[in-house]
N, C-alpha and C positions, 0 to 999 in steps of 0.2 A: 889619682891623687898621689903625689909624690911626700915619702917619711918625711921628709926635710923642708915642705909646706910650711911659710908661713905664712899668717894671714893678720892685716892689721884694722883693727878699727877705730874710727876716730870719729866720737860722740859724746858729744858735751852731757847728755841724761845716765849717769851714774848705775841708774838700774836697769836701762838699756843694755850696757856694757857687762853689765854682770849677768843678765839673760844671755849674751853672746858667748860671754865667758862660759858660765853654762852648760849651754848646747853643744859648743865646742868640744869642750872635756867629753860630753856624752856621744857625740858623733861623731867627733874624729882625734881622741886623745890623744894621738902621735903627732897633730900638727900645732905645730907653737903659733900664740897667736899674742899680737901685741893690743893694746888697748890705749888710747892716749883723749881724755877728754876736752884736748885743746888741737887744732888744727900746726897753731904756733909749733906745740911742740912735736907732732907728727913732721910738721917740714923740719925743724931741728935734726929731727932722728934722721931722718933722711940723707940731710943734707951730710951730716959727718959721718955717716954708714956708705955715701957714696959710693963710695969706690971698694964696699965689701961687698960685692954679690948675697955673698950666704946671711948676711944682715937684714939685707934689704927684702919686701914683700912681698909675696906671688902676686897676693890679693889683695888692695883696700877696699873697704867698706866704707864710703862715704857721708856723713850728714851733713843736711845741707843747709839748717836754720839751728846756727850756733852763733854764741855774741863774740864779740873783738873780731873774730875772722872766720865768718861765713863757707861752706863746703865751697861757693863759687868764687870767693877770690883765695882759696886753697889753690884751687883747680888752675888762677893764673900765676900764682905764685911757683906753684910744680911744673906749668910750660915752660918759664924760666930754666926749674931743676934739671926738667926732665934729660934735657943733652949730656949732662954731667952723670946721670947716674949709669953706675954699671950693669944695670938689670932693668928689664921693661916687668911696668907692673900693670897688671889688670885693674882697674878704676871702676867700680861702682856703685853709683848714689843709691842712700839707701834710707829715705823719707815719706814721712808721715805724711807728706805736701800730695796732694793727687790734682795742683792746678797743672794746666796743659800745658802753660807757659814753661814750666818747672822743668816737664817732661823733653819738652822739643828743644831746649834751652841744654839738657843732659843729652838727647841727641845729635843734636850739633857738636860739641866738646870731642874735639878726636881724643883726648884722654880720657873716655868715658864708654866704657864698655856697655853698661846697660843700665839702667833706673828699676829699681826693688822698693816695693813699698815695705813699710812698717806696720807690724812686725814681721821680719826673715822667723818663716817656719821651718822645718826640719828638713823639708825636702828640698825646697829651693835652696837652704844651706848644703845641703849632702851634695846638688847637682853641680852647687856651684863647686864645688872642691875635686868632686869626679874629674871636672873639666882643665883640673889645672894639670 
């Protein structure tokens, strides 16, 4: 895990986000983490951080049954992004859903690193952060 890790999550459940928030402080305090409970405004940040590297996210954490715009039309809206941003970011759903369709549907998605159910424990968070 690199100091300068960030890591963003984007989830509409409030207390969700402050459990990440959380964890975070407690497992990896030096890495800055962004939080946005709208999809809309994660592409926003995105999209005008573009072209800053050091803005942009090692990691997303993904949800994927949020209203206005859904993790899965996130994910086609970021295919769009993705050529324009100056950093590749690791993508992974991270949902309370455990249908298979859900699964194979996040396997498919080349911006989709790997599918995490809810709730992200401490170790699957700490592995995923080792890894960056």
């Amino acid at each position: 895990m690199n100091r300068s890790s960030l890591i963003c999550i984007i989830d509409d459940d409030e207390i969700y986000r402050f459990y990440m928030h959380k964890l975070l402080e407690k497992i990896a305090p030096d890495v800055q983490h962004l939080l946005f409970p709208t999809a809309e405004e994660a592409l926003q940040f995105l999209d005008t951080h573009s072209d800053q590297p050091a803005r942009l996210p090692d990691l997303l954490l993904l949800d994927i049954d949020m209203p206005v715009m859904n993790g899965w039309q996130f994910l086609e809206e970021y295919a769009q992004l993705s050529p324009h941003l100056s950093k590749d970011i690791i993508i992974y759903i991270s949902s309370s859903s455990v249908d298979p369709p859900d699964r194979r549907r996040a396997k498919e998605n080349p911006f989709v690193a790997g599918y995490l159910e809810k709730t992200i424990t401490e170790p699957t968070l700490q592995t995923l952060l080792e890894n960056l």
